[in-house]
C-alpha positions as CSV (number, residue, x, y, z in Angstrom):
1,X,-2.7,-43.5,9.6
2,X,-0.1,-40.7,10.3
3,X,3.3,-40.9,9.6
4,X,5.2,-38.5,11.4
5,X,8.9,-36.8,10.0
6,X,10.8,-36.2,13.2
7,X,13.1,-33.0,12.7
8,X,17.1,-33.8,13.9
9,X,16.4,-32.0,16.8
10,X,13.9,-34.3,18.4
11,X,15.0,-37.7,20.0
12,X,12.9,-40.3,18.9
13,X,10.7,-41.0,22.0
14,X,9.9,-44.7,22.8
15,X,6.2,-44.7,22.7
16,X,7.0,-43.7,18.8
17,X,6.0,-46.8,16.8
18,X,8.7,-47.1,13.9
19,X,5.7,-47.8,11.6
20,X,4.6,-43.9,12.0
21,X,7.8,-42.1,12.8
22,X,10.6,-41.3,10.2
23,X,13.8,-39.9,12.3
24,X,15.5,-37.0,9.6
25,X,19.1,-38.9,10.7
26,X,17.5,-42.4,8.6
27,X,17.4,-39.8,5.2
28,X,20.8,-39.1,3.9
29,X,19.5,-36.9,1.7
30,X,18.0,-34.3,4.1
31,X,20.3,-31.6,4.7
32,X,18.4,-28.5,5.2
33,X,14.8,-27.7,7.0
34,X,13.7,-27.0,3.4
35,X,14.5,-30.8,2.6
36,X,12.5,-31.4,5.5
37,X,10.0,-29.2,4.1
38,X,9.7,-30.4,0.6
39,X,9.9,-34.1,1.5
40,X,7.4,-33.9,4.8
41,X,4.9,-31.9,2.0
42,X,5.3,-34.7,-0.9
43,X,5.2,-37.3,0.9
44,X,1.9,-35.6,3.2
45,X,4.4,-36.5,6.4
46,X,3.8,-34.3,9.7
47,X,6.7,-32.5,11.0
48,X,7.6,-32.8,14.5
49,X,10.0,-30.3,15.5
50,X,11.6,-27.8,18.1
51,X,12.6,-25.2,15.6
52,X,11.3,-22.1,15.2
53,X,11.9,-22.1,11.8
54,X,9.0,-24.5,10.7
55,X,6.7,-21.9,12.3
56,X,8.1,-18.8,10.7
57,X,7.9,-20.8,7.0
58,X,4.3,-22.0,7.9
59,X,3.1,-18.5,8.4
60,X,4.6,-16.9,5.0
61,X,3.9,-20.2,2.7
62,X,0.6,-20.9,0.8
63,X,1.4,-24.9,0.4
64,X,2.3,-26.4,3.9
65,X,2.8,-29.9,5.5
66,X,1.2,-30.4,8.9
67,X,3.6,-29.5,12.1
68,X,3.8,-30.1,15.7
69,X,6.0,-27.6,17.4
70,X,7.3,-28.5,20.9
71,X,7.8,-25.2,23.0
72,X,8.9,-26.6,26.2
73,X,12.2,-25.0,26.2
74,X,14.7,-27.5,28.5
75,X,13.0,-30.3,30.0
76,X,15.0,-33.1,31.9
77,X,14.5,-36.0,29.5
78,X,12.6,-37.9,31.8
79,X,10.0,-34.6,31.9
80,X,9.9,-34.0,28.4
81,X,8.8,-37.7,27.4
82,X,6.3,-37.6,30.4
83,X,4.7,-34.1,28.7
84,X,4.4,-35.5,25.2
85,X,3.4,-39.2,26.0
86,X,0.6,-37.6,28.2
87,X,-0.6,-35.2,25.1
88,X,0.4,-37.3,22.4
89,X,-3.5,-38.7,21.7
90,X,-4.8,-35.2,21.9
91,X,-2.3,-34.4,19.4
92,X,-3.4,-37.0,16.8
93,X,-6.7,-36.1,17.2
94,X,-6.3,-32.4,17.0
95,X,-4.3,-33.1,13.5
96,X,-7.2,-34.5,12.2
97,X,-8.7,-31.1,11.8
98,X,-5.6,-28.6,12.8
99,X,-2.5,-27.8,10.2
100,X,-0.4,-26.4,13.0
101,X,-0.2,-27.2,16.5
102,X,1.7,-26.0,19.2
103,X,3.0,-27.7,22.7
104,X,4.1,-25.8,25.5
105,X,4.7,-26.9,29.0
106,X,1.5,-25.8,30.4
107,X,-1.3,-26.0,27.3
108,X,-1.7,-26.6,23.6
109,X,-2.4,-24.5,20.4
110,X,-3.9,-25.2,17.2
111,X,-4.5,-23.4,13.7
């Protein structure tokens, strides 16, 4: 199963089972995207996030967690949850053989 580290910029979308998703606000110790980092890579977590940064890091590190960057810009909240619940499935079968995956409004990447 995998267990999913959502970044503090992401709200925590219904169709998220707690079981798989850990919201960054529920670790007090998580301060910094490198926290995010160094805990999504030791404990083999995906990051879902809306920041840049993750993608920048990913490109100029040898050792990275998975990552799920959503690139939809500003979506009414009723839009945005519609976009990822209808990809969502794709996305957890792409991570099966994908490190990096991108989600915009109109298609999806993967490395």
């Amino acid at each position: 199963m995998i267990t999913y580290l959502i970044d503090e910029n992401m709200p925590l979308l219904p169709f998220w089972n707690k079981e798989s998703f850990i919201h960054v606000i529920d670790l007090p110790f998580i301060n910094l995207d490198s926290d995010i980092w160094d805990y999504a890579l030791k404990n083999r977590l995906v990051i879902v996030t809306k920041d840049s940064d993750f993608y920048y890091r990913y490109l100029s590190s040898n050792n990275n967690p998975k990552i799920v960057w959503i690139r939809t810009g500003n979506l009414k909240k009723n839009i945005f949850i519609q976009l990822i619940e209808n990809v969502w499935n794709d996305i957890e079968e792409m991570l099966l053989s994908s490190s990096f995956i991108i989600i915009n409004e109109d298609k999806i990447e993967r490395f």
